[in-house]
Biopython code that builds the backbone (N, CA, C, O; Angstrom):
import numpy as np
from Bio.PDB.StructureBuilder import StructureBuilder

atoms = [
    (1, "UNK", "N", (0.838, -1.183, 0.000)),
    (1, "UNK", "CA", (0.000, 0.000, 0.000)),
    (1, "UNK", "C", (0.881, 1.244, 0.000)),
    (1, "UNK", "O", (1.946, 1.344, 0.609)),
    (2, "UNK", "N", (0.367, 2.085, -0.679)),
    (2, "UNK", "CA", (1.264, 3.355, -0.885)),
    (2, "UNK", "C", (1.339, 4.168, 0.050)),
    (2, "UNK", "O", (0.249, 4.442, 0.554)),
    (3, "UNK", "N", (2.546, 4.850, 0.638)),
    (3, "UNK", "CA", (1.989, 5.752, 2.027)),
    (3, "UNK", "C", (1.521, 6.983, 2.285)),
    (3, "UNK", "O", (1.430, 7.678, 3.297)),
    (4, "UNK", "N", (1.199, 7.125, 0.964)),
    (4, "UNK", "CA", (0.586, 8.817, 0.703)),
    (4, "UNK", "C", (-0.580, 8.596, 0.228)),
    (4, "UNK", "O", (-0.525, 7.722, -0.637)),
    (5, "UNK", "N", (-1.989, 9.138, 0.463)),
    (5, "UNK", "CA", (-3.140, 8.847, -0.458)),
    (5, "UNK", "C", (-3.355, 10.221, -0.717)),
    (5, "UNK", "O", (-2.995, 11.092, 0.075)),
    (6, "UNK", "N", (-4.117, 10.534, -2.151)),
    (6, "UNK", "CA", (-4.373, 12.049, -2.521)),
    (6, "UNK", "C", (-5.547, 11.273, -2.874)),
    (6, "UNK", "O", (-5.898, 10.223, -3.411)),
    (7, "UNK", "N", (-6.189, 12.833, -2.019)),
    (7, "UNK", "CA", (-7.834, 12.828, -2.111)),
    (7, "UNK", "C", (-8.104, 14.280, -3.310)),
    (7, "UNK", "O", (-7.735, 15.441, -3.489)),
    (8, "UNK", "N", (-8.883, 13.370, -3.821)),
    (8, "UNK", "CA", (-9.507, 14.621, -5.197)),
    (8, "UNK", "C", (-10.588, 14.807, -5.295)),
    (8, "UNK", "O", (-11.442, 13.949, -5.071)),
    (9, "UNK", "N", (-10.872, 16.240, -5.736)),
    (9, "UNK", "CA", (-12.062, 16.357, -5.868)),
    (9, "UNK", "C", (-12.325, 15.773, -6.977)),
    (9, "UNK", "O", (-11.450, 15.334, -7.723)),
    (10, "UNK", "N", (-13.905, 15.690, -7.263)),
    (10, "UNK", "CA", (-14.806, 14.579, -8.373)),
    (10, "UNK", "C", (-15.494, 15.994, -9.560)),
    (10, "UNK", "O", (-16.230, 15.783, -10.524)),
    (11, "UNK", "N", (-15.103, 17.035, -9.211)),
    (11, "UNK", "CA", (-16.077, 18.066, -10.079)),
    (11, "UNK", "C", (-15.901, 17.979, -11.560)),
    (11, "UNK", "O", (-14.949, 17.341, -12.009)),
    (12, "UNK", "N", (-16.881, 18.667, -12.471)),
    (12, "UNK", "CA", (-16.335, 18.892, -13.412)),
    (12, "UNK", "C", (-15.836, 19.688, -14.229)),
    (12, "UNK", "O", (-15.473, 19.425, -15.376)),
    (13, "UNK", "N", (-15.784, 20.863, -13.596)),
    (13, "UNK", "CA", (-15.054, 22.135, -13.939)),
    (13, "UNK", "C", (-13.987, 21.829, -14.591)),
    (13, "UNK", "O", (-13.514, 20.786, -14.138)),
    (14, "UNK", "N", (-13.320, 22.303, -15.542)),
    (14, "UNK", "CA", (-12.219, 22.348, -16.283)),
    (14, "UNK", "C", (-11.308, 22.001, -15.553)),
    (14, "UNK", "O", (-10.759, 20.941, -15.853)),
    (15, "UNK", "N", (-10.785, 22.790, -14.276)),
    (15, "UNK", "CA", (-10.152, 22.766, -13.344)),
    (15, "UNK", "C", (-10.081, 21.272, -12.635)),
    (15, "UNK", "O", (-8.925, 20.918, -12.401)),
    (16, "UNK", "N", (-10.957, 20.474, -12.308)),
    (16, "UNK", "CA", (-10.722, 19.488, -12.049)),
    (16, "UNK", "C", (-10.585, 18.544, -12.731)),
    (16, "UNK", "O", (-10.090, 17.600, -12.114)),
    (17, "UNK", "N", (-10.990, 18.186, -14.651)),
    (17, "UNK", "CA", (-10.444, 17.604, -14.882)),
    (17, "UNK", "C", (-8.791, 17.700, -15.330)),
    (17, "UNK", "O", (-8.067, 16.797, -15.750)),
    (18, "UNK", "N", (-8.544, 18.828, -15.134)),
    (18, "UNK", "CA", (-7.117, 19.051, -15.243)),
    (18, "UNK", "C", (-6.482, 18.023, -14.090)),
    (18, "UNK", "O", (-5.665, 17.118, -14.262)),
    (19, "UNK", "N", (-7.208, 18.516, -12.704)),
    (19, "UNK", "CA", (-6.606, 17.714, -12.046)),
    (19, "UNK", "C", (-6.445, 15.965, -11.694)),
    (19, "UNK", "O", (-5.643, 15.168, -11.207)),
    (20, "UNK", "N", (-7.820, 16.025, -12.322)),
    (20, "UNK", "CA", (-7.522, 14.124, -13.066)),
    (20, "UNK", "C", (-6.557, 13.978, -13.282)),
    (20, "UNK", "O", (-5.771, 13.447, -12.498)),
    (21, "UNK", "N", (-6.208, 14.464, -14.616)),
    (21, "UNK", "CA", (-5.761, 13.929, -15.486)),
    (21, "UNK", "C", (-4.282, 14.096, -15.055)),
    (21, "UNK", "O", (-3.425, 13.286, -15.408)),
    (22, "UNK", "N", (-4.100, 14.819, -14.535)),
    (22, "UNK", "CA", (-2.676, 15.302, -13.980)),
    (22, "UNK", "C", (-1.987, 13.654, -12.931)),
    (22, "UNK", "O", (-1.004, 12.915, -12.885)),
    (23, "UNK", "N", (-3.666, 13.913, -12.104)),
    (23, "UNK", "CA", (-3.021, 12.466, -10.932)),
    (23, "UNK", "C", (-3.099, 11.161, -11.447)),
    (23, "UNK", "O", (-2.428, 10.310, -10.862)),
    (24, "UNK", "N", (-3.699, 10.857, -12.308)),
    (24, "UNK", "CA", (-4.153, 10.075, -13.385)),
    (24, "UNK", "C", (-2.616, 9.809, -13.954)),
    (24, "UNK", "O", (-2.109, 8.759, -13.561)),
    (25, "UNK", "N", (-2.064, 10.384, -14.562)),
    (25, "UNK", "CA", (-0.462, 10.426, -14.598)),
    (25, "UNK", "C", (0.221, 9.944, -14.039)),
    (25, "UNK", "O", (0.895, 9.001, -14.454)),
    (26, "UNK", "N", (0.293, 10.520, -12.687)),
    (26, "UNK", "CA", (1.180, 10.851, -11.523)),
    (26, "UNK", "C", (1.029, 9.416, -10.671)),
    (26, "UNK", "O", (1.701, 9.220, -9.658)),
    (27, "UNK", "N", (0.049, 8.406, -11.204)),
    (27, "UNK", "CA", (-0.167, 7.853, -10.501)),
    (27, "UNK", "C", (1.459, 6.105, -11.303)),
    (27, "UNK", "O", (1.905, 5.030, -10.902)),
    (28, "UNK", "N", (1.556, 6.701, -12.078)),
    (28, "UNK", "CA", (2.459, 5.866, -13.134)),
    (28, "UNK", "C", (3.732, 6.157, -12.841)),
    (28, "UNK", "O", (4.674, 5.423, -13.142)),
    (29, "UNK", "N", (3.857, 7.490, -12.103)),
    (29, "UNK", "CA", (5.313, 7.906, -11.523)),
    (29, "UNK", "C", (5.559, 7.808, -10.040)),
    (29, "UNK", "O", (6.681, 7.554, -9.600)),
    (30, "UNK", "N", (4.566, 7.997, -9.310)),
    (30, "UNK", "CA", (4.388, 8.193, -7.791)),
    (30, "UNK", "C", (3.778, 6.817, -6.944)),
    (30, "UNK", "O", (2.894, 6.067, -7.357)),
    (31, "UNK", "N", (4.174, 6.763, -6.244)),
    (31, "UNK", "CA", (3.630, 5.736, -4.893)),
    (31, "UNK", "C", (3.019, 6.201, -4.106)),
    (31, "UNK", "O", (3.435, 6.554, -3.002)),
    (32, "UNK", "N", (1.398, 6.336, -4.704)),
    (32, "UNK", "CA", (0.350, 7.239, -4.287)),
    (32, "UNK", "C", (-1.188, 6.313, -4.781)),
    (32, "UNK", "O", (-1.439, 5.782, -5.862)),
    (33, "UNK", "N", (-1.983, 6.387, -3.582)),
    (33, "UNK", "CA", (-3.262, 5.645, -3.461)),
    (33, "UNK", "C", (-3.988, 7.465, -3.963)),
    (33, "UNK", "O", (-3.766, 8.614, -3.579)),
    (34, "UNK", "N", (-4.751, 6.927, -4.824)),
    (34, "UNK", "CA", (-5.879, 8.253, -5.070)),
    (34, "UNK", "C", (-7.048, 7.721, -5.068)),
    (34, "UNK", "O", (-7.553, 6.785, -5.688)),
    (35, "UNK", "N", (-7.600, 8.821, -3.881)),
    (35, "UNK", "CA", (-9.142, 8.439, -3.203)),
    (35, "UNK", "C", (-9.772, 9.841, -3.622)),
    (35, "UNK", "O", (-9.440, 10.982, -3.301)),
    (36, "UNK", "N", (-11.016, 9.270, -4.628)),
    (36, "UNK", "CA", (-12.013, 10.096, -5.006)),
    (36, "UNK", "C", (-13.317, 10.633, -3.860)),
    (36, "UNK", "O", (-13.875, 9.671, -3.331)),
    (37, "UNK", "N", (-13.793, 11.858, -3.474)),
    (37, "UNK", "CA", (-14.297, 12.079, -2.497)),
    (37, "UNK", "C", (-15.608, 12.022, -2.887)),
    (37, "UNK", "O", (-16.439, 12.350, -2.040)),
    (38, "UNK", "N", (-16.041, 11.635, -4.118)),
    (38, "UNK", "CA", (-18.002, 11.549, -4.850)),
    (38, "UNK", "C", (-18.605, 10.077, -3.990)),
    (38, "UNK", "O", (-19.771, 10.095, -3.595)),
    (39, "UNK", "N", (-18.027, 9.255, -3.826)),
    (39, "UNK", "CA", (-18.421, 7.881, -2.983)),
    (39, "UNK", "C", (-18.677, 8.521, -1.634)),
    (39, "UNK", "O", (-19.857, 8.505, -1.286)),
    (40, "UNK", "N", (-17.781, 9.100, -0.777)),
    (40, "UNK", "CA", (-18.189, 9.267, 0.240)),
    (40, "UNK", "C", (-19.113, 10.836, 0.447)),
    (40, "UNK", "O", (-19.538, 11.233, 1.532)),
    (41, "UNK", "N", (-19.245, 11.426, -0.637)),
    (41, "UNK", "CA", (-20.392, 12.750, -0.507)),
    (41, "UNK", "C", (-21.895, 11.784, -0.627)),
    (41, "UNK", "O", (-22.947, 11.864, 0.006)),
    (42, "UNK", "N", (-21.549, 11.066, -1.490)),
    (42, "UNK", "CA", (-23.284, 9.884, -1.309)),
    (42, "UNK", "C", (-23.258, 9.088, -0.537)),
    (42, "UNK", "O", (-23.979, 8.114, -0.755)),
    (43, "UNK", "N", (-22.426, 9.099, 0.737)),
    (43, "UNK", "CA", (-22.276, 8.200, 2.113)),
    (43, "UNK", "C", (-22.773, 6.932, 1.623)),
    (43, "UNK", "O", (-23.748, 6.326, 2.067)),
    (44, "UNK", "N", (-21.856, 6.509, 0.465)),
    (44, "UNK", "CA", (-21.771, 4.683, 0.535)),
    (44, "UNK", "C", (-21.218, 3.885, 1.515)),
    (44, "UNK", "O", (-19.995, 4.006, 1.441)),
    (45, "UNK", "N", (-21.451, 3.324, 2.167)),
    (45, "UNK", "CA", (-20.621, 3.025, 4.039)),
    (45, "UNK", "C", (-19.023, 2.283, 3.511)),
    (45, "UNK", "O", (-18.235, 1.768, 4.304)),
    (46, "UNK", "N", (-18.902, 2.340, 2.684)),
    (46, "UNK", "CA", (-17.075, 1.388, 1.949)),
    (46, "UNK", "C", (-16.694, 2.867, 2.109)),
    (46, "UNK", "O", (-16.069, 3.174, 3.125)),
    (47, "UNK", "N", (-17.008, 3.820, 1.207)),
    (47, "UNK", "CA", (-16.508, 4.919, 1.218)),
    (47, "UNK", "C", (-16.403, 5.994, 2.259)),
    (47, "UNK", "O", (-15.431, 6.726, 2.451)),
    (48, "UNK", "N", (-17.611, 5.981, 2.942)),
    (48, "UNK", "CA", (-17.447, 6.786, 4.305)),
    (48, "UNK", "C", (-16.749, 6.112, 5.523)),
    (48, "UNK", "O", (-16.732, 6.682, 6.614)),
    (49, "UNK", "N", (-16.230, 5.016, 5.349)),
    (49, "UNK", "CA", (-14.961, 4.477, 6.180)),
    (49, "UNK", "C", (-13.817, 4.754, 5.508)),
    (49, "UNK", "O", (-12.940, 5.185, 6.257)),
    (50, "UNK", "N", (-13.503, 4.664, 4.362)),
    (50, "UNK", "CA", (-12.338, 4.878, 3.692)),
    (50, "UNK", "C", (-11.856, 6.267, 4.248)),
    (50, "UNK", "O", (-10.749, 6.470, 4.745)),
    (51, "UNK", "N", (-12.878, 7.209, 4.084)),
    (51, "UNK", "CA", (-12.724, 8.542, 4.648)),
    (51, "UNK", "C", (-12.001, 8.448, 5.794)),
    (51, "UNK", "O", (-10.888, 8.854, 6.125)),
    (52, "UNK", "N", (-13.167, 7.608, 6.526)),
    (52, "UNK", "CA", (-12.453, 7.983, 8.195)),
    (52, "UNK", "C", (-11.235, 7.378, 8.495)),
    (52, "UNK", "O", (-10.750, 7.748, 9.564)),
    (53, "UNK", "N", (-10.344, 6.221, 7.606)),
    (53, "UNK", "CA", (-9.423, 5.356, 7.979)),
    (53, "UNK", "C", (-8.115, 6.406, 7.342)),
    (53, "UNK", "O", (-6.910, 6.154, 7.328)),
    (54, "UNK", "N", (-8.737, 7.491, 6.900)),
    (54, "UNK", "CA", (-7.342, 8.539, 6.037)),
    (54, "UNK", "C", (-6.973, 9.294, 7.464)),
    (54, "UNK", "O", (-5.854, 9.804, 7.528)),
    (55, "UNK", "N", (-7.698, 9.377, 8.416)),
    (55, "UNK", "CA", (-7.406, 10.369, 9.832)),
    (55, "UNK", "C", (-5.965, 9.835, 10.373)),
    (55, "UNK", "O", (-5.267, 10.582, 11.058)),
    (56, "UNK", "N", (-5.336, 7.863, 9.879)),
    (56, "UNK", "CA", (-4.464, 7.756, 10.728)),
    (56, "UNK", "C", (-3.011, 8.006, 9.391)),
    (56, "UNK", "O", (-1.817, 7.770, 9.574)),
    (57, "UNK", "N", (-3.597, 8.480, 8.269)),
    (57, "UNK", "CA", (-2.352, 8.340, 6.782)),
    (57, "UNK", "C", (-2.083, 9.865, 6.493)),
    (57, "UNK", "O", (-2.892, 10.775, 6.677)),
    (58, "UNK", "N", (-0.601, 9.995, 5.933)),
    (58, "UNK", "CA", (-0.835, 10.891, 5.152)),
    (58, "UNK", "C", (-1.478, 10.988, 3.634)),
    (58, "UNK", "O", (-1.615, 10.197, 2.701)),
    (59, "UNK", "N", (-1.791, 12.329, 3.870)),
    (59, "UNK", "CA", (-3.224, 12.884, 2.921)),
    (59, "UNK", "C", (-2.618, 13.703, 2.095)),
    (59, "UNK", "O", (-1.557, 14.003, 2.641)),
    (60, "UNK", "N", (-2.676, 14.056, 1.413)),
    (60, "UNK", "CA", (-2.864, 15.393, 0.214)),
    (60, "UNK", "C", (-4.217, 15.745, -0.328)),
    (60, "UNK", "O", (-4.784, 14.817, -0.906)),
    (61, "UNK", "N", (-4.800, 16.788, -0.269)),
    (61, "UNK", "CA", (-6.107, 16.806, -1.030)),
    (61, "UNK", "C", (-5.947, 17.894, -1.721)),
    (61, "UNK", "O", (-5.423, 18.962, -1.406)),
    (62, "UNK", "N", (-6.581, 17.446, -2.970)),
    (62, "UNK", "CA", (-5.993, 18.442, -4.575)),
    (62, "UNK", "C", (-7.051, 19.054, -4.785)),
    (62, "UNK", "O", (-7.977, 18.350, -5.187)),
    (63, "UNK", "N", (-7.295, 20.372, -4.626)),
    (63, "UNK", "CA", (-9.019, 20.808, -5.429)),
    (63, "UNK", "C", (-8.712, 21.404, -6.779)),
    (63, "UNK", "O", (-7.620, 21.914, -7.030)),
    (64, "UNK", "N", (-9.561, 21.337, -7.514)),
    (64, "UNK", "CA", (-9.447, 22.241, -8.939)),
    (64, "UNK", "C", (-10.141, 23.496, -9.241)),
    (64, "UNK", "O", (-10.107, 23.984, -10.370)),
    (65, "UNK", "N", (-10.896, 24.139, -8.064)),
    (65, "UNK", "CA", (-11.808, 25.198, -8.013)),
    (65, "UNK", "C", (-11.658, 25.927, -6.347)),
    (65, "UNK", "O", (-10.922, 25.465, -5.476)),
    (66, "UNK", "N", (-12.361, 26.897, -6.220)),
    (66, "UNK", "CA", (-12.353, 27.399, -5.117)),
    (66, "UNK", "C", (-13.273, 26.880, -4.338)),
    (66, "UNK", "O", (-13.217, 27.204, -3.151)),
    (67, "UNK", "N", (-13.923, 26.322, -4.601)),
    (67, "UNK", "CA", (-15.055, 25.560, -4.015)),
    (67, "UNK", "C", (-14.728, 24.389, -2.834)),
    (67, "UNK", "O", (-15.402, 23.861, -1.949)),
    (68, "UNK", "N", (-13.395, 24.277, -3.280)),
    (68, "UNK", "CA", (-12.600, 23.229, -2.372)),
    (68, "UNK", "C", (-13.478, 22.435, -1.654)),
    (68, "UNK", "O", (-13.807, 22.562, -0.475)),
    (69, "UNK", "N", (-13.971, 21.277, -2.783)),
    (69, "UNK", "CA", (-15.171, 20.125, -2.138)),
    (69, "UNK", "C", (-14.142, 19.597, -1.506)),
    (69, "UNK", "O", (-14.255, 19.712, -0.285)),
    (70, "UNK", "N", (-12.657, 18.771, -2.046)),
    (70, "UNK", "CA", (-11.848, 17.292, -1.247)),
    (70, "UNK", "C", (-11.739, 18.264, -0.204)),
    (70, "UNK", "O", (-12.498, 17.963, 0.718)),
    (71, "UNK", "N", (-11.139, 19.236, -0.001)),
    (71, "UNK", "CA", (-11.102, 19.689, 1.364)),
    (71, "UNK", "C", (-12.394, 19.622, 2.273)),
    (71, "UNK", "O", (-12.376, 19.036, 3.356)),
    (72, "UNK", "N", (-13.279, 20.121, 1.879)),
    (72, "UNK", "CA", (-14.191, 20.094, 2.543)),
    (72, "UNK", "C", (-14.800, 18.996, 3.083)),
    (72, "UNK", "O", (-15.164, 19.060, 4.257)),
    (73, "UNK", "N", (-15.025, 17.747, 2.285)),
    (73, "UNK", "CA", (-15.085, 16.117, 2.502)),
    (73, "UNK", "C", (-14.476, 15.711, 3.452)),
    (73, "UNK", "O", (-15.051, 14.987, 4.264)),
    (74, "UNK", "N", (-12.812, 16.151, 3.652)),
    (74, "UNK", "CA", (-12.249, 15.187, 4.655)),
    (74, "UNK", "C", (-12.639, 15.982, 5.649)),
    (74, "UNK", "O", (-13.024, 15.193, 6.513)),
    (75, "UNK", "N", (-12.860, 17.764, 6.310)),
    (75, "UNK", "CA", (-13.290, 18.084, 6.943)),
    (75, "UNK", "C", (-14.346, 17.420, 7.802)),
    (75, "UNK", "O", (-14.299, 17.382, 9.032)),
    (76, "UNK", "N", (-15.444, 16.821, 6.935)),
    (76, "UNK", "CA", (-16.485, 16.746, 7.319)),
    (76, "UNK", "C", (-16.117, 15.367, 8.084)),
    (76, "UNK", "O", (-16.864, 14.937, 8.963)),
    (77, "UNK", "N", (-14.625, 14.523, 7.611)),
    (77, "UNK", "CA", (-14.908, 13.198, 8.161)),
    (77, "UNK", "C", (-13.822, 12.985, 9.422)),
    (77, "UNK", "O", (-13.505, 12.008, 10.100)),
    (78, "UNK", "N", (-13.330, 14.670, 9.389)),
    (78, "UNK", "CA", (-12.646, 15.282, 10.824)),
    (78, "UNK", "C", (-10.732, 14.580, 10.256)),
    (78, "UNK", "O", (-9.676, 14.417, 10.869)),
    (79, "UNK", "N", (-11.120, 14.395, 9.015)),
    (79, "UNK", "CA", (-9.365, 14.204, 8.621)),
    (79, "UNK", "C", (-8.319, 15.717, 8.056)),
    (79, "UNK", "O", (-8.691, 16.503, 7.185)),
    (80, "UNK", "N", (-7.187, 15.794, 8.706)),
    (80, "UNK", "CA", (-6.399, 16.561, 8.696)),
    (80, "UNK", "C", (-5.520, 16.474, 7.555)),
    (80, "UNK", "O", (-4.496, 15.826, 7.767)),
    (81, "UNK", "N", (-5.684, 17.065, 6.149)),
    (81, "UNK", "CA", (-4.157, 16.573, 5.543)),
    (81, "UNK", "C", (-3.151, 17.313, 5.705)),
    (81, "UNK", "O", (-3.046, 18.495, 6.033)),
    (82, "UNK", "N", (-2.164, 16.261, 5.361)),
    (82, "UNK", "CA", (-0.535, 16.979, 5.649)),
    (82, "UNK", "C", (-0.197, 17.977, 4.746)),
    (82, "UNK", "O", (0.756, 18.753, 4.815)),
    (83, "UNK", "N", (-1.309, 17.871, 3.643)),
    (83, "UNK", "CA", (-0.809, 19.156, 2.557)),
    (83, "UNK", "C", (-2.055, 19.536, 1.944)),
    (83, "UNK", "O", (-3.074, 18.938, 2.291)),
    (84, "UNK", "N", (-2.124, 20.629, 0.909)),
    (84, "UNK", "CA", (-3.470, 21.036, 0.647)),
    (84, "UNK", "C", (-2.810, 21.687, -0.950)),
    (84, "UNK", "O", (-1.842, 22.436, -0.823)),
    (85, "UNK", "N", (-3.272, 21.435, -2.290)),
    (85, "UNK", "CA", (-2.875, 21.768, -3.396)),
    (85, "UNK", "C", (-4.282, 22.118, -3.732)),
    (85, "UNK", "O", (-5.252, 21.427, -3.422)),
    (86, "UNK", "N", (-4.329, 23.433, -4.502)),
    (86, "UNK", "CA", (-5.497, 24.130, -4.625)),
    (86, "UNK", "C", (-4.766, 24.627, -6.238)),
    (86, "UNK", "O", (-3.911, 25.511, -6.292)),
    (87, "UNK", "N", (-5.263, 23.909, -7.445)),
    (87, "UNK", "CA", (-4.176, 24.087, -8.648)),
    (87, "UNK", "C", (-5.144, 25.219, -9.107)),
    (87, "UNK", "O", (-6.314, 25.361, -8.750)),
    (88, "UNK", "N", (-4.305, 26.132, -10.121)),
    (88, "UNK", "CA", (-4.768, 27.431, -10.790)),
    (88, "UNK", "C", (-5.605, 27.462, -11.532)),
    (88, "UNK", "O", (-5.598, 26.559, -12.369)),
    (89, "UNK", "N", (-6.423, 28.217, -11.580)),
    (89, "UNK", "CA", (-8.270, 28.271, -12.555)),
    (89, "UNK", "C", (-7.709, 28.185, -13.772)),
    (89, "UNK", "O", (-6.794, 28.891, -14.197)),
    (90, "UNK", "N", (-8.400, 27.101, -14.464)),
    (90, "UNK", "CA", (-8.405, 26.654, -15.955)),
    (90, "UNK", "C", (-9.616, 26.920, -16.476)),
    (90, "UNK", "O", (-10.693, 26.906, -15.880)),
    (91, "UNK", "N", (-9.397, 27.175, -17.662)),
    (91, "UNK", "CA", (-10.835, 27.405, -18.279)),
    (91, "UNK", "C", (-11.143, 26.544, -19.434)),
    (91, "UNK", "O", (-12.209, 26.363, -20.021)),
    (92, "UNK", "N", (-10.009, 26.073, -19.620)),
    (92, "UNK", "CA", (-10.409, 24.542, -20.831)),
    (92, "UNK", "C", (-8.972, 23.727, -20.378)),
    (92, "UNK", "O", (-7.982, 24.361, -20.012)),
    (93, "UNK", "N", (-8.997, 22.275, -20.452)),
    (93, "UNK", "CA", (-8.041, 21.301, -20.505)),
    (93, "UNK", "C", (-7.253, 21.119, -21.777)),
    (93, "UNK", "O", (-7.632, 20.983, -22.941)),
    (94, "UNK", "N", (-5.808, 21.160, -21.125)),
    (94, "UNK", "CA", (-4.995, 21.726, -22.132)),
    (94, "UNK", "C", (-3.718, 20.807, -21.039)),
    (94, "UNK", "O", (-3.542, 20.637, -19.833)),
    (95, "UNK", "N", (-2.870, 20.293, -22.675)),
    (95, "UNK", "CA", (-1.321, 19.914, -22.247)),
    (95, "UNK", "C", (-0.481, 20.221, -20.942)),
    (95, "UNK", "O", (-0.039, 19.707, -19.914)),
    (96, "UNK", "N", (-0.566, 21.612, -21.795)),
    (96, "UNK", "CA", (0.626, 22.605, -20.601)),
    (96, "UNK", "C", (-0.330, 22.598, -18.958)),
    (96, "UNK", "O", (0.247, 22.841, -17.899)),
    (97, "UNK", "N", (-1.827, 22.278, -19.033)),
    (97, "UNK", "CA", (-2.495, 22.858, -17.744)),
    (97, "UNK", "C", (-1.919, 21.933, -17.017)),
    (97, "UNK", "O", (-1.261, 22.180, -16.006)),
    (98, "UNK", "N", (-2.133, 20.767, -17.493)),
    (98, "UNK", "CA", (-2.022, 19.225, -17.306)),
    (98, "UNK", "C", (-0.685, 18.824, -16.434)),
    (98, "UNK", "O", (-0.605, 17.994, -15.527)),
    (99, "UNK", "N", (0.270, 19.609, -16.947)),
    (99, "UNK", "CA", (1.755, 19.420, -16.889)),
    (99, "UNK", "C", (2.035, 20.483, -15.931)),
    (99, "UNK", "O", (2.945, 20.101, -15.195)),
    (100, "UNK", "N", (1.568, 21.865, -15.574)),
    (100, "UNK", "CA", (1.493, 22.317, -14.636)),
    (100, "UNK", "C", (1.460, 22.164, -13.442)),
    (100, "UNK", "O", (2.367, 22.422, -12.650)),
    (101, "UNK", "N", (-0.015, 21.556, -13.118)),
    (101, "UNK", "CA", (-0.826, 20.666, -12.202)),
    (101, "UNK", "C", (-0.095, 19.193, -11.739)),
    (101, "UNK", "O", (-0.080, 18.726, -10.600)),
    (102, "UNK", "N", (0.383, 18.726, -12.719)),
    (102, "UNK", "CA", (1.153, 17.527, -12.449)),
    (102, "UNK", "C", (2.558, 18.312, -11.439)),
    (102, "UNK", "O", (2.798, 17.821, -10.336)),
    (103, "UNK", "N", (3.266, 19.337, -11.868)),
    (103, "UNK", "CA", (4.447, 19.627, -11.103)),
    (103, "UNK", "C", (3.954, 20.474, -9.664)),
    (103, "UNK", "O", (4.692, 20.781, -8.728)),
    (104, "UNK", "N", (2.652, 20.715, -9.779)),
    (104, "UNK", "CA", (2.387, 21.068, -8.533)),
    (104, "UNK", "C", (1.689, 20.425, -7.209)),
    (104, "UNK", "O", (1.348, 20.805, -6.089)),
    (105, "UNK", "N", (1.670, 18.849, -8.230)),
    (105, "UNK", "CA", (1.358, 18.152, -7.057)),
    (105, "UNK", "C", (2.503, 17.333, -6.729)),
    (105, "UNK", "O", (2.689, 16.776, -5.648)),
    (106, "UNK", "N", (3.391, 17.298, -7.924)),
    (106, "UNK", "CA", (4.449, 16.511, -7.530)),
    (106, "UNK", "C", (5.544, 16.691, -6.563)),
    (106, "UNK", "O", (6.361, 15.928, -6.047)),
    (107, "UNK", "N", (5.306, 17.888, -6.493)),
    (107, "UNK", "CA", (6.088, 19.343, -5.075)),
    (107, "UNK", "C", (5.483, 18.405, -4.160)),
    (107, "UNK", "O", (6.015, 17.446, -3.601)),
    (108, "UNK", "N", (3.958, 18.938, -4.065)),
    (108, "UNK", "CA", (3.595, 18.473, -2.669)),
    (108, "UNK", "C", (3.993, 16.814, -2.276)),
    (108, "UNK", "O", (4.096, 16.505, -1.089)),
    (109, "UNK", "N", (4.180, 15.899, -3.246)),
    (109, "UNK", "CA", (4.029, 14.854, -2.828)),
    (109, "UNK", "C", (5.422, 14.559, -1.971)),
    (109, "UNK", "O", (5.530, 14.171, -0.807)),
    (110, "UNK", "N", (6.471, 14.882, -2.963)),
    (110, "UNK", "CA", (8.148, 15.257, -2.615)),
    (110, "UNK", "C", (8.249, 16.191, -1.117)),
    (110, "UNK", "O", (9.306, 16.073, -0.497)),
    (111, "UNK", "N", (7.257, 17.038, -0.579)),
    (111, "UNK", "CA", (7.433, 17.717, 0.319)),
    (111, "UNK", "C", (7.272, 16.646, 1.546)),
    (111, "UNK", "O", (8.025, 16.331, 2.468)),
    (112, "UNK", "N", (5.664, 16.127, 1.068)),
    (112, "UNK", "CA", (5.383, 14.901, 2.184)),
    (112, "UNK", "C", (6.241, 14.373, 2.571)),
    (112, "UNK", "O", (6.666, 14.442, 3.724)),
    (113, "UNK", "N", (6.776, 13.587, 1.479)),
    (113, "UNK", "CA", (7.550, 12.498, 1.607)),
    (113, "UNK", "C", (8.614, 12.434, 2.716)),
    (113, "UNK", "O", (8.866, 11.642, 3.624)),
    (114, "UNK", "N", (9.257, 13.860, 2.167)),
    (114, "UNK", "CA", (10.168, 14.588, 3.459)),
    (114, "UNK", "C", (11.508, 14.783, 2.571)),
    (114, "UNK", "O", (12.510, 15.294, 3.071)),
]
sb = StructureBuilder()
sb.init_structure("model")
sb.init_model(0)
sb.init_chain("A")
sb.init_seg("    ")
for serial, (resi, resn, name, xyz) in enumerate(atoms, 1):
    if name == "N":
        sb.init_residue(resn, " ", resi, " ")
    sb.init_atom(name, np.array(xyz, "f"), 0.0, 1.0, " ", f" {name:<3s}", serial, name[0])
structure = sb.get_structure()
């Protein structure tokens, strides 16, 4: 099991599929569990434990809007992450956004790590 999980938001704003697609990537380079937060906003009970079992891991949660749902999700399930990536307003999905977003989570992940 990987010892970092990044929680993402599920929206569909431009902005977040940037950030898909970015961790979606990242997931081919990094030793990283990515937990989607739409299962546990419809309190499926697999998923609203998954939530609560992130309180004892490190976390990253990536939003793609200001709206900051993954933040707000683990809030709600009283989990703390060790980092918080809030990537820059996109207005269409694009290469370079993609590749952006990818180096700005890849900071955070490298920061975790230590």
């Amino acid at each position: 099991m990987s010892s970092i999980d990044v929680a993402i938001c599920s929206g569909f704003s431009p902005g977040a599929r940037v950030l898909r697609a970015a961790v979606r990537e990242l997931t081919e380079e990094e030793d990283i569990r990515v937990v989607t937060i739409a299962p546990a906003l419809a309190e499926l009970p697999k998923a609203m434990d998954e939530m609560r079992s992130l309180k004892e891991r490190k976390v990253i949660v990536v939003d793609g809007c200001e709206g900051g749902c993954g933040l707000q999700v683990l809030n709600r399930y009283e989990v703390m992450p060790t980092s918080v990536v809030m990537i820059k307003k996109h207005f269409n999905v694009t290469r370079k956004g993609i590749d952006e977003a990818k180096e700005q989570i890849r900071k955070a992940i490298q920061e975790v790590k230590g």
